[in-house]
C-alpha positions in Angstrom: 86.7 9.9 -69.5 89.5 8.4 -67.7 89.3 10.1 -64.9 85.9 9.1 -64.2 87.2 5.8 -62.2 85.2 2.9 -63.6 86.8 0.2 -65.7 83.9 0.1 -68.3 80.9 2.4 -68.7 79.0 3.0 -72.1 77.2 6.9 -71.9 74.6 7.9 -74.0 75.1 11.7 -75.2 75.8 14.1 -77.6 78.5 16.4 -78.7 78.2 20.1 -79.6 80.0 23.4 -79.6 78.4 26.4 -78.2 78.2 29.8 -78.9 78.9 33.1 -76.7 75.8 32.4 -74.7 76.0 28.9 -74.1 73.3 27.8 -76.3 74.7 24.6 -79.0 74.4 25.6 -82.7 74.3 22.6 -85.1 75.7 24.9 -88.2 79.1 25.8 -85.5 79.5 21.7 -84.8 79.7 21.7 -88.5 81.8 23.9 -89.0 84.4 22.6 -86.3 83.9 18.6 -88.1 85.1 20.4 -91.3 87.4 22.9 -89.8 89.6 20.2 -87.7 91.2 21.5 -84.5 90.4 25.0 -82.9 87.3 24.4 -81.7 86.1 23.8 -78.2 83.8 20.6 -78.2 81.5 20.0 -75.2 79.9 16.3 -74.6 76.7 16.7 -73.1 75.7 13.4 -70.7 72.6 12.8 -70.7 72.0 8.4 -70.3 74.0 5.6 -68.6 73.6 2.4 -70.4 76.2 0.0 -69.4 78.3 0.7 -65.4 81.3 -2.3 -65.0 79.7 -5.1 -66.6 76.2 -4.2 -65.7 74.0 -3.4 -68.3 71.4 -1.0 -67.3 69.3 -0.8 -70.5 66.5 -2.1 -68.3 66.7 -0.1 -65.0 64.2 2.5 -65.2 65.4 6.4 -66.8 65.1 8.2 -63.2 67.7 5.3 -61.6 69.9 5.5 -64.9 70.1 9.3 -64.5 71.1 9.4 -61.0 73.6 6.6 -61.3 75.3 8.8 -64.3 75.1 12.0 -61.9 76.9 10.5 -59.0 79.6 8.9 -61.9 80.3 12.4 -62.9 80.2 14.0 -59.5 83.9 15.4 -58.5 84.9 15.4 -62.3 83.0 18.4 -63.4 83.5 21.9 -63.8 82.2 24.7 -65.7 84.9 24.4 -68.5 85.1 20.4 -68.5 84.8 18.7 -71.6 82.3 16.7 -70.3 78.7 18.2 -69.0 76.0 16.5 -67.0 72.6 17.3 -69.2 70.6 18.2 -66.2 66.7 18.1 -66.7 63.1 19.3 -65.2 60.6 17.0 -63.7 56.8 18.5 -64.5 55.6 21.9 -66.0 56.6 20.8 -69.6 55.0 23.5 -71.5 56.8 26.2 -69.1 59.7 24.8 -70.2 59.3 24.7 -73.6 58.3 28.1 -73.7 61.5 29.1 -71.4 63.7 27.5 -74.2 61.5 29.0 -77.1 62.5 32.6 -75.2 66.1 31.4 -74.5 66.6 30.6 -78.7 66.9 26.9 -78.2 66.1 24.1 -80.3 63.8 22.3 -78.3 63.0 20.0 -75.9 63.2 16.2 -75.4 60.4 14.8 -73.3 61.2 11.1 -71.7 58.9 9.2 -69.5 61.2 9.0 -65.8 59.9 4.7 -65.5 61.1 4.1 -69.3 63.6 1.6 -69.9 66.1 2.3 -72.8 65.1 1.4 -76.2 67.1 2.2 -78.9 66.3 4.3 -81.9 62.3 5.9 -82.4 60.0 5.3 -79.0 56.6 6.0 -77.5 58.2 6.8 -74.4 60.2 10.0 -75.5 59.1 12.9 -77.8 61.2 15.6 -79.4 59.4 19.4 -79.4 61.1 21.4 -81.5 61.0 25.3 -80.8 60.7 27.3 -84.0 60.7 31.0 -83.8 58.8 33.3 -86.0 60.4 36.7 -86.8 60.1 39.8 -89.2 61.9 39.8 -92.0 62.1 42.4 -94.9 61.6 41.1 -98.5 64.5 42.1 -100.3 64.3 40.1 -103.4 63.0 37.2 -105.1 63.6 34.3 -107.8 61.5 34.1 -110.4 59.6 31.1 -111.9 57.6 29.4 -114.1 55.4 27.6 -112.2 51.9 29.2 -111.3 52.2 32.3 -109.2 55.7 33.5 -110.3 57.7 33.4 -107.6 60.3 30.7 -107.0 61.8 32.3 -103.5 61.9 35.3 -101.2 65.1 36.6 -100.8 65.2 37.8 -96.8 66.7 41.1 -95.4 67.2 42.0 -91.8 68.0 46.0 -90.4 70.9 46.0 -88.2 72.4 49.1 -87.1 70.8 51.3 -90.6 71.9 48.4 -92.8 69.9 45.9 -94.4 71.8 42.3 -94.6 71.2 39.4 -96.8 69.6 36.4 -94.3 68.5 34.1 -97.3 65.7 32.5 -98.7 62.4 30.8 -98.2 60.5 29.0 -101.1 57.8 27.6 -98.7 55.0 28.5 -97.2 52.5 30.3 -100.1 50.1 29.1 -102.5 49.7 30.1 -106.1 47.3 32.6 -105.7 49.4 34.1 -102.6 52.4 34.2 -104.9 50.6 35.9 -108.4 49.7 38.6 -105.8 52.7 39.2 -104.1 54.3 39.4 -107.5 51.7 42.2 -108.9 53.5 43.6 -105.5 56.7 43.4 -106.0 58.0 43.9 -109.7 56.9 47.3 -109.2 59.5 47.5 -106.2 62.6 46.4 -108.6 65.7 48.2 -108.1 69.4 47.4 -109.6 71.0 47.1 -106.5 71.4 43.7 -105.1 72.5 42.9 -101.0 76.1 41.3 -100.6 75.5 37.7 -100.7 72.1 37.4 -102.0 72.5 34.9 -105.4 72.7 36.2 -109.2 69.4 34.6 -109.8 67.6 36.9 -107.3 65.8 39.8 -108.6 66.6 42.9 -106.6 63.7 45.3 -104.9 63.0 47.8 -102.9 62.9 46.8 -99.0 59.5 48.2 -98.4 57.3 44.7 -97.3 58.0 43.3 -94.4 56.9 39.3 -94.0 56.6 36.9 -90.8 58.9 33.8 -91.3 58.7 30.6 -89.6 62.4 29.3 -88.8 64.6 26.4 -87.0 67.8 28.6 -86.3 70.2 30.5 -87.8 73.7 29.8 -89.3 77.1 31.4 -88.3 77.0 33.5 -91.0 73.3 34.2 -89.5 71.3 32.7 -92.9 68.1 31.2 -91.3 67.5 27.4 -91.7 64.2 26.1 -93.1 62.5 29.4 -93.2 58.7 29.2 -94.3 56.6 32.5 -95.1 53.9 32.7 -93.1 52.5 35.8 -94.5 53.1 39.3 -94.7 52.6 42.2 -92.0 50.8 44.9 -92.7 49.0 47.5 -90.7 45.3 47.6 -91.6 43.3 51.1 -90.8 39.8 51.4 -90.3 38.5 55.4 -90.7 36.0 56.2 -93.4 36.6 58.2 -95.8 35.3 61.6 -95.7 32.9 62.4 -98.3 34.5 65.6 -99.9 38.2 65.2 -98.2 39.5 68.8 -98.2 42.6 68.7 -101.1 45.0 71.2 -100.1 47.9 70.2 -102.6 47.5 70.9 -105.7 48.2 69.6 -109.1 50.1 72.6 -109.6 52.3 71.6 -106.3 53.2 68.4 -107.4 54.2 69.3 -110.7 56.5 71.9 -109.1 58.3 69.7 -106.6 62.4 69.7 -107.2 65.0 67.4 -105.5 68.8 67.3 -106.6 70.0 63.9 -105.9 66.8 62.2 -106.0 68.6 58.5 -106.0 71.4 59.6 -102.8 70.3 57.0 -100.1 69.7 58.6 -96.8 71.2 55.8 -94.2 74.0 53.9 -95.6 73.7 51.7 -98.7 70.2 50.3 -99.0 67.9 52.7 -96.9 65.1 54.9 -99.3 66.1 57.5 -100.9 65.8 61.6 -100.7 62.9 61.0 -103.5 61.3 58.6 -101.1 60.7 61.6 -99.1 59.3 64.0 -101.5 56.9 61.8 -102.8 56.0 60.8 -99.1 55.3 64.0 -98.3 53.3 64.7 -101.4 50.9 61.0 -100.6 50.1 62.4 -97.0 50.0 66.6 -97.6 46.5 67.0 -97.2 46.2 64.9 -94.1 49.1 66.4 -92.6 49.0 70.3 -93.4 45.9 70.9 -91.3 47.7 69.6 -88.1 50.8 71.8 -89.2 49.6 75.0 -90.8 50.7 78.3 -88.9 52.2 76.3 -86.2 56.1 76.8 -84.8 57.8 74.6 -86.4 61.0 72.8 -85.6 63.3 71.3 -88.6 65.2 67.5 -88.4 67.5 67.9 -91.5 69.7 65.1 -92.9 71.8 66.7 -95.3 73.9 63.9 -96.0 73.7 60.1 -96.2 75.1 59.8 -92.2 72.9 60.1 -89.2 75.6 61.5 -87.6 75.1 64.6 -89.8 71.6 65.5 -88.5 70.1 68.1 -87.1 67.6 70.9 -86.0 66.4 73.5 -87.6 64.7 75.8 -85.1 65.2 78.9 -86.9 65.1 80.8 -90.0 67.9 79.6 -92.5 69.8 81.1 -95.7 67.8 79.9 -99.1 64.7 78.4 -96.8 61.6 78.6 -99.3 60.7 81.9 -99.7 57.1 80.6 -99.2 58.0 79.4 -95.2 56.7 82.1 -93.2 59.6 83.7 -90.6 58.0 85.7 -87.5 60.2 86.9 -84.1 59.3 85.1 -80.6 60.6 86.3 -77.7 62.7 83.1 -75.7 63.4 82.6 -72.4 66.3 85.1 -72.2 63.7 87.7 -73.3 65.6 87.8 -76.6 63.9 88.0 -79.9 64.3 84.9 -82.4 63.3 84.2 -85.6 61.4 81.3 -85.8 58.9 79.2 -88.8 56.1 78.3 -89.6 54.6 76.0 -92.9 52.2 78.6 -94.7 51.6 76.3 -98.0 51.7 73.5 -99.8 54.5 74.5 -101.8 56.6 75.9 -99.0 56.2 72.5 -97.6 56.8 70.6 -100.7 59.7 72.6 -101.1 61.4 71.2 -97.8 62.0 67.9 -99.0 64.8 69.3 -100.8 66.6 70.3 -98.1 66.9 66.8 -96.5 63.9 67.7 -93.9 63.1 64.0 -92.7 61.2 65.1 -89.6 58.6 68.0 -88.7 58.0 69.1 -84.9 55.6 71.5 -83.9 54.4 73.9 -81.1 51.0 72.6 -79.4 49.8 75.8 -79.9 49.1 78.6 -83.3 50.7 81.7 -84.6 48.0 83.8 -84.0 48.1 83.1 -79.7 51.2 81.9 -79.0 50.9 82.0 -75.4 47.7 80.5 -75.0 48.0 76.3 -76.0 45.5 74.4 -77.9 46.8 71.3 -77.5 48.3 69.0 -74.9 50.3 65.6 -75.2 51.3 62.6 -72.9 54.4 60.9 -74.8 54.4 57.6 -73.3 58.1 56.5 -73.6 58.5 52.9 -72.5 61.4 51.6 -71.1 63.4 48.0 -71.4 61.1 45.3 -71.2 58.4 46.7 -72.2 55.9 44.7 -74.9 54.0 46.7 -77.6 50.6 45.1 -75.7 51.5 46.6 -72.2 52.2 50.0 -74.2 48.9 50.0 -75.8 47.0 48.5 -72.7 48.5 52.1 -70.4 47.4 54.7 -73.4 43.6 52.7 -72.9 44.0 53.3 -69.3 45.5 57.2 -69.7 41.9 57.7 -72.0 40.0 57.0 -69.7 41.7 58.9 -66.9 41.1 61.9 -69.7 37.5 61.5 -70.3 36.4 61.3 -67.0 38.0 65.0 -66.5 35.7 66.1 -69.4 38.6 65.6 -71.8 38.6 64.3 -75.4 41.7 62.4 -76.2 43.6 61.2 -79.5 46.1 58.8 -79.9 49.2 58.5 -82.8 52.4 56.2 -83.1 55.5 58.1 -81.8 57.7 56.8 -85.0 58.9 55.2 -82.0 58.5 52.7 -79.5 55.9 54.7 -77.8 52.4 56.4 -78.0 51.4 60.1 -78.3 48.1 61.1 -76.4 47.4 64.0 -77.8 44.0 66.2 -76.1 42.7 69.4 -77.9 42.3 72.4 -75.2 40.4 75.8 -75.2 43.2 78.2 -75.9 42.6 79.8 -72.3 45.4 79.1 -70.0 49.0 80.3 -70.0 51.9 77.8 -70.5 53.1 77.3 -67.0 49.3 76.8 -66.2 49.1 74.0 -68.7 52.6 72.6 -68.1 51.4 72.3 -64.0 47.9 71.0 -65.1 49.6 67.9 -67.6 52.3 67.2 -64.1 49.4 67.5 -62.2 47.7 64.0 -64.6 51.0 62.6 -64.8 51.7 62.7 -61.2 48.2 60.8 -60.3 48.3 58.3 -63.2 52.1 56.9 -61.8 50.9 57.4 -57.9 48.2 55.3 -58.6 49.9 52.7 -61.4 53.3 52.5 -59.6 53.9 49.4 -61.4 53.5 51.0 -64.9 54.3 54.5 -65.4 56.6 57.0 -63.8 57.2 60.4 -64.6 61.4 60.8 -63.6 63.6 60.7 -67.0 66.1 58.2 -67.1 66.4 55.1 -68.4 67.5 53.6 -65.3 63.5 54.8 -63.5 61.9 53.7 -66.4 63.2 49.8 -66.8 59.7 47.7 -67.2 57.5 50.8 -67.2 56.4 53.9 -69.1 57.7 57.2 -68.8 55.1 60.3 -69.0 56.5 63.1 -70.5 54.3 65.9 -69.8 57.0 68.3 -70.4 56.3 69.0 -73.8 53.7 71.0 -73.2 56.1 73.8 -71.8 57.1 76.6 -74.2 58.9 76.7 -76.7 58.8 72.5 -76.7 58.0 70.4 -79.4 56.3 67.2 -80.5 56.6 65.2 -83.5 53.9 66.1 -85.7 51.1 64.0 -86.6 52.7 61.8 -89.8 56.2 62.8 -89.9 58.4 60.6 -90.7 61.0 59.6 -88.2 64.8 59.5 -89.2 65.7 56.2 -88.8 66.5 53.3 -91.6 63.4 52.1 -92.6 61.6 55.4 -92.2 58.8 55.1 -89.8 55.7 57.5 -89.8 54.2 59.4 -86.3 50.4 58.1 -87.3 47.5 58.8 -86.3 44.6 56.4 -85.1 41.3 56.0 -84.1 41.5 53.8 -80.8 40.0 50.8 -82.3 42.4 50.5 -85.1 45.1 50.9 -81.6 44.0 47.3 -80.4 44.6 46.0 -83.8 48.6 47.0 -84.9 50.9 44.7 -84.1 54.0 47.0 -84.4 54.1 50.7 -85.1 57.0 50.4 -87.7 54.4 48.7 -90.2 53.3 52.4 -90.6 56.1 54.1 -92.7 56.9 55.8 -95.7 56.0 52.8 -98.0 53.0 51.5 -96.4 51.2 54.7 -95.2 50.3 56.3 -98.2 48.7 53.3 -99.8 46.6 52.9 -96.9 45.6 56.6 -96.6 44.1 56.2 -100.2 41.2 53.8 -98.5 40.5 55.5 -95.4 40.1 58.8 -93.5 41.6 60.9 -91.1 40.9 59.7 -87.4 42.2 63.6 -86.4 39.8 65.0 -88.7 37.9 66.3 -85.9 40.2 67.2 -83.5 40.0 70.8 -83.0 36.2 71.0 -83.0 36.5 68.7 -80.0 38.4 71.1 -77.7 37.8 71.4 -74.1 38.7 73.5 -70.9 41.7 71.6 -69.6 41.4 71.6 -65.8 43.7 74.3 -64.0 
């Protein structure tokens, strides 16, 4: 300040320390008051009040502002102490959203003819930006009062492992809370997350729940969270009249699993259990789309990701129920690979860490001729889950008006699988072409949204087509396998209306699924009686 070449000068502003991307956290200013030296403090100009004995409280806010800009002018520099708090003239509600985007508190909105006036004032207004997110319920308090449930106790996934963020007590009713509680003490586990309190219940982190919050701490606890409810996938398929059971009670009863606690990804992921009994929920909707199909294995023998890996062929001690036939590969040599036969050949697999199945698009019984076709769309940075659902609607109807009947599931992914049921007519390489062929119109014609070269770097803000599973010997992700990653998402299937109603594919997974499957139907139920020549 005394450099700034004026005798007296009284400057309205505030002072704040910011974080690796420039944005001012409250909880770090804090920290530094308490803390003492070692902290870079920024004062942030933003009024001139008083300029060598002239008080200015009366001058109009525009005339104040541009009198404190030229005061500063020559002084500044990107690592001064002192910062000139700039501002935007017009489009408000841009703004707000811009900082809403950017993570920032707020906004202040001042009239530009307002005199200064101390304290509370009609002529400025304070917007405050609050952001809601998705947060996993990892615990709770219990109480009393009418519904139960004192507080949620907040978990976020980063990088496979699930972090205390802290606690909301706001935000639900009684009746909200008695049912969430019927919900939860089923869900209780021992294990509690580092840093949640003593008074916190432990459970499972299987729900997942919007919260309303201001910011976040250093220690990245949120501040004034408020539930806003939970999110769930809703699906909307009847149930069929007689559903076809094709795993019996005999099945279940003779599932194994050594190790049924041993978490798969780190400390607090589910649990090799966790996929047995997945596996057992969604059997008869997912044999029918697997049976007598090649079959590709994703095993996870051991708690590390790292550790993963394909199964393409026939193993030592595979179930003896697995079926092991000889294909001829592209050197012309003679491999053995597998197909799921039964129930209890697929039950079986659970217990050797199979997270994920991938299958042919074609059967055992003509393996050169394919019956079924996919369009993975694979969006690249940028992308929303809205633009991702909006290109599928647009690839339909490309499909139908070739005669074609397609069917849409979740990747497990970011993505969507189109999936069309063919006549088992054409060759491989004839099918392969045909899918480039579709590809090759639908990003000619949508430059702006799809494009069928790999790499991240062509894809950035648009949707990559992979048409290339449909070549030999290439796989998909079958319809509900689960996908190895923490919080075990499912490859689901969906009728298109239920498409325009999911707000994220990773509210389909191994805890939500099968619950939902007990109240609804296979959209795929149909799928091979609506097979169609695919264009050559």
């Amino acid at each position: 300040f005394a450099r700034l070449g004026v005798k007296q000068a009284v400057i309205d502003g505030e002072i704040v320390v910011l974080d690796d991307k420039g944005i001012s956290r409250f909880a770090a200013l804090q920290d530094a008051l308490s803390q003492g030296a070692g902290t870079t403090l920024v004062f942030y100009a933003f009024d001139l009040l008083y300029l060598d004995g002239w008080d200015l409280r009366g001058v109009r806010l525009d005339k104040r502002k541009d009198l404190l800009a030229r005061l500063l002018s020559g002084h500044l520099s990107g690592r001064s102490a002192i910062q000139y708090s700039d501002h935007v003239e017009g489009d408000g509600m841009a703004l707000f959203d811009r900082a809403s985007e950017l993570g920032l508190e707020g906004v202040i909105s001042k009239r530009t003819d307002a005199t200064y006036a101390g304290g509370r004032s009609t002529t400025w207004m304070k917007s405050k930006a609050l952001r809601i997110e998705n947060f996993v319920i990892a615990g709770y308090t219990a109480s009393a009062a009418a519904g139960g449930i004192g507080a949620l106790g907040l978990g976020e996934w980063v990088d496979g492992e699930l972090f205390y963020r802290g606690k909301t007590g706001t935000g639900f009713d009684a009746a909200g809370m008695a049912n969430l509680l019927r919900r939860l003490e089923p869900l209780r586990i021992p294990d509690r997350l580092e840093g949640m309190p003593k008074d916190m219940l432990p459970v499972r982190p299987t729900l997942t729940a919007r919260i309303q919050y201001a910011n976040r701490t250093t220690d990245n606890a949120l501040r004034h969270a408020v539930f806003k409810g939970l999110r769930e996938a809703e699906l909307s398929t009847p149930v069929a009249r007689k559903r076809k059971r094709l795993i019996s009670d005999a099945d279940l009863a003779g599932i194994w699993v050594t190790n049924p606690t041993r978490k798969l990804f780190g400390t607090s992921g589910p649990t090799k259990l966790d996929i047995a009994v997945y596996y057992a929920a969604v059997g008869d909707f997912m044999l029918p789309h697997l049976f007598n199909r090649p079959v590709s294995l994703f095993r996870c023998p051991t708690k590390s990701i790292a550790d993963c890996f394909f199964q393409r062929h026939a193993f030592n001690g595979m179930p003896p129920t697995i079926k092991v036939f000889e294909i001829k590969n592209s050197d012309d040599e003679n491999k053995s690979y597998i197909s799921v036969e039964d129930a209890k050949g697929y039950l079986a697999l659970a217990q050797f860490g199979v997270i994920e199945f991938h299958a042919w698009g074609t059967h055992e019984r003509h393996l050169e001729k394919p019956d079924r076709v996919i369009f993975d769309l694979d969006p690249g940075e940028g992308m929303e889950w809205r633009e991702i659902v909006s290109a599928a609607v647009h690839l339909r109807g490309h499909l139908e008006a070739m005669g074609l009947v397609p069917f849409v599931k979740t990747s497990g992914g970011k993505g969507l699988h189109i999936v069309v049921p063919i006549k088992p007519k054409l060759g491989w390489k004839q099918v392969h072409a045909a899918t480039s062929r579709i590809a090759t119109q639908l990003a000619a014609t949508g430059r702006d949204t799809f494009v069928t070269v790999m790499g991240e770097r062509n894809r950035k803000r648009r949707i990559f087509i992979d048409f290339h599973r449909n070549a030999r010997s290439a796989t998909a992700v079958a319809a509900y396998s689960l996908r190895a990653r923490p919080h075990l998402p499912a490859s689901t299937p969906l009728a298109w209306r239920d498409l325009e109603s999911i707000d994220s594919p990773e509210d389909l997974n191994y805890s939500s699924l099968p619950a939902l499957l007990t109240t609804t139907g296979d959209p795929w139920a149909d799928i091979n009686e609506a097979a169609r020549d695919l264009p050559a």
